[in-house]
MOPAC internal coordinates of N, CA, C and O (Angstrom, degrees):
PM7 1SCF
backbone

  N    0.0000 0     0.00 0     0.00 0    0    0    0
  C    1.4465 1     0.00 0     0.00 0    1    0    0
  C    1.5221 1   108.27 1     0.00 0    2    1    0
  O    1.2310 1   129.72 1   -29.02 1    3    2    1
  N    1.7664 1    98.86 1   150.98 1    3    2    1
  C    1.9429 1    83.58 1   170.63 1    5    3    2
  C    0.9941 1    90.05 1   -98.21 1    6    5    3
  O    1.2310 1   116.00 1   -42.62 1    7    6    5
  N    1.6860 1   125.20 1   137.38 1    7    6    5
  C    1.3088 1   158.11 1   137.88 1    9    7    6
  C    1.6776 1   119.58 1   -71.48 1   10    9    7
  O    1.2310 1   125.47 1   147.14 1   11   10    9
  N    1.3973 1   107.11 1   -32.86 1   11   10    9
  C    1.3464 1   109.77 1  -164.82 1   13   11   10
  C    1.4812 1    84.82 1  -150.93 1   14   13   11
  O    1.2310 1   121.79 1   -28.30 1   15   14   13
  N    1.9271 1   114.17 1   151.70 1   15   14   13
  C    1.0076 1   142.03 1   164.67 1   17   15   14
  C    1.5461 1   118.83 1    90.97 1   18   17   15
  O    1.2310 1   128.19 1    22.20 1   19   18   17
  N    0.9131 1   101.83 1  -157.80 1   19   18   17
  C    2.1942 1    95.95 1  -168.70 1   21   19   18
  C    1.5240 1   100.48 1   -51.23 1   22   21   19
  O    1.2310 1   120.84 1   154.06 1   23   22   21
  N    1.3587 1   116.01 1   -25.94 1   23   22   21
  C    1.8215 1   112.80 1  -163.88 1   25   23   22
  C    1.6787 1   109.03 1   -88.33 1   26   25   23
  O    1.2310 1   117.45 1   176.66 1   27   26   25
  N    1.3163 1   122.46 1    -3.34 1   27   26   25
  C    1.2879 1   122.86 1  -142.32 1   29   27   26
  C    1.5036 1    97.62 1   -77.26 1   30   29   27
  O    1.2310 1   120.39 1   160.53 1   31   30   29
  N    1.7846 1   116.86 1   -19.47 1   31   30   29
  C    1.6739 1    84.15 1  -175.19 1   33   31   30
  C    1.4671 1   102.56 1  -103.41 1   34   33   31
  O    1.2310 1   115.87 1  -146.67 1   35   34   33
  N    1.7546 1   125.46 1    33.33 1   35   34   33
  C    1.4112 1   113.37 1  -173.20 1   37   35   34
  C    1.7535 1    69.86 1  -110.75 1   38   37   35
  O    1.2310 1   110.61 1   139.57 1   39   38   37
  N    1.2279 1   135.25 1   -40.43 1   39   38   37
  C    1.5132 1   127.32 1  -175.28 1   41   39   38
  C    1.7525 1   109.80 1   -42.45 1   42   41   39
  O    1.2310 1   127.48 1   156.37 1   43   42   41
  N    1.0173 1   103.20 1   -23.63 1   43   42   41
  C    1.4250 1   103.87 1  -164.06 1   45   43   42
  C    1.5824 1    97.85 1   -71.52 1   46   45   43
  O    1.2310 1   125.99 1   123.81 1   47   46   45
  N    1.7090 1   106.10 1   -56.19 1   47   46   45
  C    1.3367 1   108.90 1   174.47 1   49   47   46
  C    1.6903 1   130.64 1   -45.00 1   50   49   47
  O    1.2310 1   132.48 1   142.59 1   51   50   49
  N    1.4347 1    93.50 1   -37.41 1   51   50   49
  C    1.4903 1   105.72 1  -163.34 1   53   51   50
  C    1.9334 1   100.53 1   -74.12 1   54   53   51
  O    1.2310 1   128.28 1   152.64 1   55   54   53
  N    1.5733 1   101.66 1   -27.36 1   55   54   53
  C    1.5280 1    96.08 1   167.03 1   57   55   54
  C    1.3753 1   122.19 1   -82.10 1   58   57   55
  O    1.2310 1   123.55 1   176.34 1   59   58   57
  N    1.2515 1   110.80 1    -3.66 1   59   58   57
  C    1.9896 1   100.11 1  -172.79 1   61   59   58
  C    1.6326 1    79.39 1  -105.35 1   62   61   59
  O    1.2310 1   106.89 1   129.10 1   63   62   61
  N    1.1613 1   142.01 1   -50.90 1   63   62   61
  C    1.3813 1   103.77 1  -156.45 1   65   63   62
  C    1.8276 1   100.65 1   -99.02 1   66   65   63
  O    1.2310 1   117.98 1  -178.98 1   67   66   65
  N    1.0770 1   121.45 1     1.02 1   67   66   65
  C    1.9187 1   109.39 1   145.28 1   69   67   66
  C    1.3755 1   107.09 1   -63.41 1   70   69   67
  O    1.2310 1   109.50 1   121.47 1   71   70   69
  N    1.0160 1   137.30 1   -58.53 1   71   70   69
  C    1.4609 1   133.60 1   168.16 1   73   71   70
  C    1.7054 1   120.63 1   -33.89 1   74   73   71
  O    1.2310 1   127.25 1   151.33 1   75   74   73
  N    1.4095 1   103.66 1   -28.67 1   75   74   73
  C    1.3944 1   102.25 1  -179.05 1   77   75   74
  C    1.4511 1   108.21 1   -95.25 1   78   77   75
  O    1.2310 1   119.43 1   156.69 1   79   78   77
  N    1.1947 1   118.69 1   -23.31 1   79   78   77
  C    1.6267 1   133.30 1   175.43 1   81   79   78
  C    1.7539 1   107.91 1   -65.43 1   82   81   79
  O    1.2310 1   123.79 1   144.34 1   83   82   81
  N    0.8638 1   110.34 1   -35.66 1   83   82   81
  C    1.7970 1   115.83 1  -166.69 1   85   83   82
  C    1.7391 1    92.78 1  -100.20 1   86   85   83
  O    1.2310 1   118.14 1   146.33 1   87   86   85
  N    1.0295 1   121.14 1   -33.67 1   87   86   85
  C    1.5423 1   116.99 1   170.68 1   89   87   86
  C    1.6677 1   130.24 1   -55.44 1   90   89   87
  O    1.2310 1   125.79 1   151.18 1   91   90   89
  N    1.6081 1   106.48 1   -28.82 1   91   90   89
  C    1.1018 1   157.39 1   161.89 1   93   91   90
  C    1.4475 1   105.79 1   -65.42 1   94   93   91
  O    1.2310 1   114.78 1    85.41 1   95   94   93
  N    1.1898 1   127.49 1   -94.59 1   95   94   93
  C    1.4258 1   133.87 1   167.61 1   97   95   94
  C    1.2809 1   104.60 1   -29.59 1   98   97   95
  O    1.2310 1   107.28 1    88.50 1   99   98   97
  N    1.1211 1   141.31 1   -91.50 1   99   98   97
  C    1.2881 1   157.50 1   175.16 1  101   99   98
  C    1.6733 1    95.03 1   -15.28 1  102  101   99
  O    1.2310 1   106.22 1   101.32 1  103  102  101
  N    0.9310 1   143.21 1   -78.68 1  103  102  101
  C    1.0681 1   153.61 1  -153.79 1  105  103  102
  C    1.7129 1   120.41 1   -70.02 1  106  105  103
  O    1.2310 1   133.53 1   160.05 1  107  106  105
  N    1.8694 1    91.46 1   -19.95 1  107  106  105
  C    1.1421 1    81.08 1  -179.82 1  109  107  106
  C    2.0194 1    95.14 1  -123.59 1  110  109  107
  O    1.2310 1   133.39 1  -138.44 1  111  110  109
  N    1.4755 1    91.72 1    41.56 1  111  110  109
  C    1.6772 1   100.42 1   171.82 1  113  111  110
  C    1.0998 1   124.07 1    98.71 1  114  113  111
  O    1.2310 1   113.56 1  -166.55 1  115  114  113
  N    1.2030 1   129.79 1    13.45 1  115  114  113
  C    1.2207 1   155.61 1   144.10 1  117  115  114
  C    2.1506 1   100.14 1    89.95 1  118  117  115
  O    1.2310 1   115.54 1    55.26 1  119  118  117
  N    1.2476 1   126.07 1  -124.74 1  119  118  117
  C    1.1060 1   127.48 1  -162.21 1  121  119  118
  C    1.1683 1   102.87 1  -140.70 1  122  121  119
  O    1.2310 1   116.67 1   -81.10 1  123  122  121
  N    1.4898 1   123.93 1    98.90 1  123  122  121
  C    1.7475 1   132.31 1  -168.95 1  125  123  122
  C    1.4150 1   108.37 1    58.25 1  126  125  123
  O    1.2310 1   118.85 1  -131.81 1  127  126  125
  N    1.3793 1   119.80 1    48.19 1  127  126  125
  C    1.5892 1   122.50 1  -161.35 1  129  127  126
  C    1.4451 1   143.80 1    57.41 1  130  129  127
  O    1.2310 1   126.84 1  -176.30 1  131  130  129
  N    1.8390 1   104.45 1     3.70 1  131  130  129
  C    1.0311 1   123.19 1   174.97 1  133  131  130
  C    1.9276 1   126.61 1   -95.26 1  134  133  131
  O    1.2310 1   121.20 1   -36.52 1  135  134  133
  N    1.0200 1   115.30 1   143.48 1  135  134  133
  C    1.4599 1    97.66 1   179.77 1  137  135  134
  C    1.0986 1   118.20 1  -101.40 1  138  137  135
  O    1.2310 1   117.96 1   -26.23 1  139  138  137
  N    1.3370 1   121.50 1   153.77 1  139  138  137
  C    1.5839 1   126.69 1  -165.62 1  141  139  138
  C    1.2614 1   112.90 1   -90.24 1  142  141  139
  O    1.2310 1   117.61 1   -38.96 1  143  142  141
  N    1.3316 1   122.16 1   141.04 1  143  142  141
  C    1.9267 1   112.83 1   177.63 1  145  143  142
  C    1.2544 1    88.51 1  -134.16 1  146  145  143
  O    1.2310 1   124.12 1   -35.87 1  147  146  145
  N    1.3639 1   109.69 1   144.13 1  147  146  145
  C    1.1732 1   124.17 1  -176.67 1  149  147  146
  C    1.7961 1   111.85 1  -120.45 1  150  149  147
  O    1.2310 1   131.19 1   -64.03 1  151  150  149
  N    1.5271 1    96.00 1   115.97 1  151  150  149
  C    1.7676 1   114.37 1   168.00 1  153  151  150
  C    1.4074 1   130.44 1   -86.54 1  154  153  151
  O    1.2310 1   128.63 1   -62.01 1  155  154  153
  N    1.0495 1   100.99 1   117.99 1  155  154  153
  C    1.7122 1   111.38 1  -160.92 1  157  155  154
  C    1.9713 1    90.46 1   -99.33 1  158  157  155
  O    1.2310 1   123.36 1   -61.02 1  159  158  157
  N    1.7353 1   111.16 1   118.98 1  159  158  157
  C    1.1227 1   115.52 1   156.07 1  161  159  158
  C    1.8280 1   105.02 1  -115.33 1  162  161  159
  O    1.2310 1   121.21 1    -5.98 1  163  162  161
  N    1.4931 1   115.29 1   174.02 1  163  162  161
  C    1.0330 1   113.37 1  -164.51 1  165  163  162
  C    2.3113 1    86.57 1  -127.02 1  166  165  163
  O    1.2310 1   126.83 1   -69.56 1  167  166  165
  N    1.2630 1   104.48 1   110.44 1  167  166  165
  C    1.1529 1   125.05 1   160.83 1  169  167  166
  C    1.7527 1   118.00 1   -66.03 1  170  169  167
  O    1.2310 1   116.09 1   131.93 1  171  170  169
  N    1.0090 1   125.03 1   -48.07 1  171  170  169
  C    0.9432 1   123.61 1   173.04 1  173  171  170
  C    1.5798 1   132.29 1    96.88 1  174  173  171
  O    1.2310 1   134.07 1   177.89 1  175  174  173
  N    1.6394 1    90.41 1    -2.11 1  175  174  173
  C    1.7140 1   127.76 1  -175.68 1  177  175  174
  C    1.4344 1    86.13 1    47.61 1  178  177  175
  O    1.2310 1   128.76 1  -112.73 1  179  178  177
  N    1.0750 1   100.73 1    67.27 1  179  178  177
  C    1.8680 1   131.03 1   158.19 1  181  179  178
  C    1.5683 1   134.62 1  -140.93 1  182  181  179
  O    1.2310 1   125.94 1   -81.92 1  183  182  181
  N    1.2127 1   106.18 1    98.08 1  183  182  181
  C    1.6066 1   113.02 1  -171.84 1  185  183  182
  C    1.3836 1   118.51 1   -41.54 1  186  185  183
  O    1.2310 1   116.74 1   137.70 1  187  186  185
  N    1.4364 1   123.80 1   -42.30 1  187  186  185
  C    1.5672 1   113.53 1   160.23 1  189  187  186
  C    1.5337 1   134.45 1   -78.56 1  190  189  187
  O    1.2310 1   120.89 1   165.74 1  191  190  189
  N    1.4230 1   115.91 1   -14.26 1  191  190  189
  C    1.3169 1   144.66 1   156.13 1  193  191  190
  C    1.9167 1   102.80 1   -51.90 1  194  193  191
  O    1.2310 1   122.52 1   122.99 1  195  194  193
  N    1.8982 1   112.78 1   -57.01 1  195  194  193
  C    1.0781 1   104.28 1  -165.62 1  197  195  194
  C    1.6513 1   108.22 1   -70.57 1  198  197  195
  O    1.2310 1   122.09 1   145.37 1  199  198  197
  N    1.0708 1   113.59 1   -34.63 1  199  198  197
  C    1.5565 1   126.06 1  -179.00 1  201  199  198
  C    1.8538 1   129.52 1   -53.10 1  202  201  199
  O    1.2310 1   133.95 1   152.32 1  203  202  201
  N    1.7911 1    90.63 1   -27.68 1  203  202  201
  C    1.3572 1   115.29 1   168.61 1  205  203  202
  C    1.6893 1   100.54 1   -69.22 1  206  205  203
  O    1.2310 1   118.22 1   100.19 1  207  206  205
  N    1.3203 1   121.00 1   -79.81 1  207  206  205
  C    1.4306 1   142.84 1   174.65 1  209  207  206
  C    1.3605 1   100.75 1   -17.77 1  210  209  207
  O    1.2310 1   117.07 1   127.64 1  211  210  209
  N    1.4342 1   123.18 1   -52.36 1  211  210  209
  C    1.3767 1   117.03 1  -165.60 1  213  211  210
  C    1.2930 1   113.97 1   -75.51 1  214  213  211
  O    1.2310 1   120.85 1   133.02 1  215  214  213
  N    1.7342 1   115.97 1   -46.98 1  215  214  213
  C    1.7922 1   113.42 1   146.31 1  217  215  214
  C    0.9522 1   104.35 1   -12.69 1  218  217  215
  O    1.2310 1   119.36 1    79.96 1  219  218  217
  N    1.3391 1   118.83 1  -100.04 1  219  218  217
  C    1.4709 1   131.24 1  -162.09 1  221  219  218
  C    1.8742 1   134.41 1   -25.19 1  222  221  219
  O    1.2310 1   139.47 1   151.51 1  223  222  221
  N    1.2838 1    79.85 1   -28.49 1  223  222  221
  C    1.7584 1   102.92 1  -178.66 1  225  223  222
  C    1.1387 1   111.07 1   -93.89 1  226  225  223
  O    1.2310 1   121.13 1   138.57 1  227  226  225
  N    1.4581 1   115.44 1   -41.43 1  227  226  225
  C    1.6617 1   115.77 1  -178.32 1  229  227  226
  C    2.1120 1   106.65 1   -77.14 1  230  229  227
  O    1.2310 1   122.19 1   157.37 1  231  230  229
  N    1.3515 1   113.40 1   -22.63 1  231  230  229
  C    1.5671 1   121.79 1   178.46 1  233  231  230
  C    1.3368 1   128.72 1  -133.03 1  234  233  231
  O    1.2310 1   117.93 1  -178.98 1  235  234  233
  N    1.2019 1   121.55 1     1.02 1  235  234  233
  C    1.4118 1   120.01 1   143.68 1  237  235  234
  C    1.2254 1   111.23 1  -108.16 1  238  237  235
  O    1.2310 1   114.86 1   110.60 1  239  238  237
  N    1.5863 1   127.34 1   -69.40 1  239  238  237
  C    1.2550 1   104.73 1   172.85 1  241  239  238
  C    1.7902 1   138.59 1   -53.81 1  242  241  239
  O    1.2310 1   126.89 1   154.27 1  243  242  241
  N    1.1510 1   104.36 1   -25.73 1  243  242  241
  C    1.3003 1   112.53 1   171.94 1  245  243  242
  C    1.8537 1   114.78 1    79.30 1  246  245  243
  O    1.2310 1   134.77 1  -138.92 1  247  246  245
  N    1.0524 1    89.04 1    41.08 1  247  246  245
  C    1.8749 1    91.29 1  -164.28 1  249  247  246
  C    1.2592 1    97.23 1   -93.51 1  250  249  247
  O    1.2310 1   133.33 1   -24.38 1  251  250  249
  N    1.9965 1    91.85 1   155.62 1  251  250  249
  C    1.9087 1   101.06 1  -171.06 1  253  251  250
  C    1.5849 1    98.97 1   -79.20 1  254  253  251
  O    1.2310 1   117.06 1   149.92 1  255  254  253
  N    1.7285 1   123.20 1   -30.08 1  255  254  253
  C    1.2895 1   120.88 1  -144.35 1  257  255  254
  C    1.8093 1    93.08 1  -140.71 1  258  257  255
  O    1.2310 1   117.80 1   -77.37 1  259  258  257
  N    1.2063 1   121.79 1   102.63 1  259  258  257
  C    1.4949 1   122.25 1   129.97 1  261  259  258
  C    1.4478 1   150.24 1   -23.18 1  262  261  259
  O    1.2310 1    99.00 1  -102.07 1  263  262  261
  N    0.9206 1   155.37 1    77.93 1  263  262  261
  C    1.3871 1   152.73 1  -151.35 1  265  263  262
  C    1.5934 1   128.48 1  -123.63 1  266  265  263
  O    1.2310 1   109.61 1   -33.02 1  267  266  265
  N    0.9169 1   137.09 1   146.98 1  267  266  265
  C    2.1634 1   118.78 1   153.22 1  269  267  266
  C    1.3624 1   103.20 1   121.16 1  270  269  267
  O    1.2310 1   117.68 1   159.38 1  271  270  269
  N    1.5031 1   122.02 1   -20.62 1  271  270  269
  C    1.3962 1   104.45 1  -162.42 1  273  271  270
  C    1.5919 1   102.43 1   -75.21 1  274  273  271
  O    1.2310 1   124.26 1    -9.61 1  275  274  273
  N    1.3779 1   109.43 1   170.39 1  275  274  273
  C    2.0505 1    92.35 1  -159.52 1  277  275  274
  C    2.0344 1    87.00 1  -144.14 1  278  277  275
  O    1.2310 1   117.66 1   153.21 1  279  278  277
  N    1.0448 1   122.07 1   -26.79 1  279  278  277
  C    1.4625 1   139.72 1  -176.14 1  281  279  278
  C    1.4146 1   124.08 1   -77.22 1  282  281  279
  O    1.2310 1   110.07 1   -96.91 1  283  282  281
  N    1.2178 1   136.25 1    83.09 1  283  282  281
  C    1.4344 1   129.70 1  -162.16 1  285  283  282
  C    2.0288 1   112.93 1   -53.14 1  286  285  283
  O    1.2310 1   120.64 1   169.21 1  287  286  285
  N    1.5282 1   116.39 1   -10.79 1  287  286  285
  C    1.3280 1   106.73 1   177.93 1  289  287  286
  C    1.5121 1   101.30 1   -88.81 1  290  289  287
  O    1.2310 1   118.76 1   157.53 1  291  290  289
  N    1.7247 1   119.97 1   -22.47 1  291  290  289
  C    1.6955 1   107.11 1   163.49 1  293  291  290
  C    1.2642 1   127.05 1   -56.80 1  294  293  291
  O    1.2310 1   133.84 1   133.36 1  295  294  293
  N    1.7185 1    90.84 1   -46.64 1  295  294  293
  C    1.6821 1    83.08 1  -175.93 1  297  295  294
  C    1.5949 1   125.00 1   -74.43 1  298  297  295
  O    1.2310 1   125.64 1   159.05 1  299  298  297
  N    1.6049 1   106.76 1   -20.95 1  299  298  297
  C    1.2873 1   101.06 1   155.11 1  301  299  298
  C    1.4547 1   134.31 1   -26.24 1  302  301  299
  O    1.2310 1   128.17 1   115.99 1  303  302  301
  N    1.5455 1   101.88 1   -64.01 1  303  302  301
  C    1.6153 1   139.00 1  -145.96 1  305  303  302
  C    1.6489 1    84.76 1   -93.93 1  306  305  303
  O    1.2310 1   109.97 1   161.24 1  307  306  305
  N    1.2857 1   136.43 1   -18.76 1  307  306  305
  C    1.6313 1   133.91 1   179.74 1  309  307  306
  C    1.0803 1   109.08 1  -117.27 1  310  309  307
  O    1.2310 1   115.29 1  -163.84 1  311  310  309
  N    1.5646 1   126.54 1    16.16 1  311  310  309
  C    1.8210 1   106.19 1  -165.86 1  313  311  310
  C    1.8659 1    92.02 1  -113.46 1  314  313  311
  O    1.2310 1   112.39 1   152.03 1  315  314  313
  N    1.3032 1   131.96 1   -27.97 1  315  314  313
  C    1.6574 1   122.23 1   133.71 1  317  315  314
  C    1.5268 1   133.98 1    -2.54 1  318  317  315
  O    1.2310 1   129.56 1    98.41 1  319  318  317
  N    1.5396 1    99.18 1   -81.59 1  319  318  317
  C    1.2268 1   113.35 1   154.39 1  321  319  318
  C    1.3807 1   122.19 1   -60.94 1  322  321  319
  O    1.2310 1   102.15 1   152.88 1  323  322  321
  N    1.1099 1   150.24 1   -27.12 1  323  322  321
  C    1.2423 1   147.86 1   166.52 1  325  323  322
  C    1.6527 1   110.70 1   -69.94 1  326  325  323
  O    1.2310 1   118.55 1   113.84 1  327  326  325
  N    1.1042 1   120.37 1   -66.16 1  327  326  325
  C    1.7350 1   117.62 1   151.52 1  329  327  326
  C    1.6109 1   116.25 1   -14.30 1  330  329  327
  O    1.2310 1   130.63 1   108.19 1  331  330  329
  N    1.4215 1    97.10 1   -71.81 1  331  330  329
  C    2.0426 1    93.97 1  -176.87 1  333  331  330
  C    1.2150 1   117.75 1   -59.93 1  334  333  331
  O    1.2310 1   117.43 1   159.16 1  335  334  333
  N    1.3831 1   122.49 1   -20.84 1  335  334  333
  C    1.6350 1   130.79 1  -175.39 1  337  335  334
  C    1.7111 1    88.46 1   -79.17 1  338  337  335
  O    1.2310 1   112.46 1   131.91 1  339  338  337
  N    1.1381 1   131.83 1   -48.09 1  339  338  337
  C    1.4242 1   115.44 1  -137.02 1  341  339  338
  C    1.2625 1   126.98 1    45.68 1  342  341  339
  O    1.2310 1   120.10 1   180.00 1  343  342  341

């Protein structure tokens, strides 16, 4: 999510209505019977910032699915890193 930098007040959006999407899901049984939790990192609407974040998700957090980036120079600067994760 952007939290911080030129993106920070569309981040805001992108967390209340993901929040309303998984509330939804969740409710109506989550995803193959599983429920969704949603991890909020802060990119920083920064292409090497986003690239870190995505590390982070694919090996500490360990997540199946990536999401939020909203800025075509993040996803630039994260879609590398998103490749090596698979």
């Amino acid at each position: 999510s952007h939290r911080t930098g030129i993106g920070a007040a569309y981040g805001r959006w992108y967390e209340r209505t993901t929040a309303a999407a998984v509330k939804a899901i969740n409710e109506a049984g989550g995803i193959n019977g599983r429920p969704v939790e949603v991890i909020i990192e802060d990119d920083g609407t920064d292409p090497g910032r986003g690239a870190e974040v995505v590390g982070k998700f694919a090996t500490q957090h360990k997540t199946d699915i990536v999401y939020g980036t909203l800025f075509s120079h993040v996803v630039i600067g994260s879609a590398p890193a998103a490749g090596e994760a698979k």
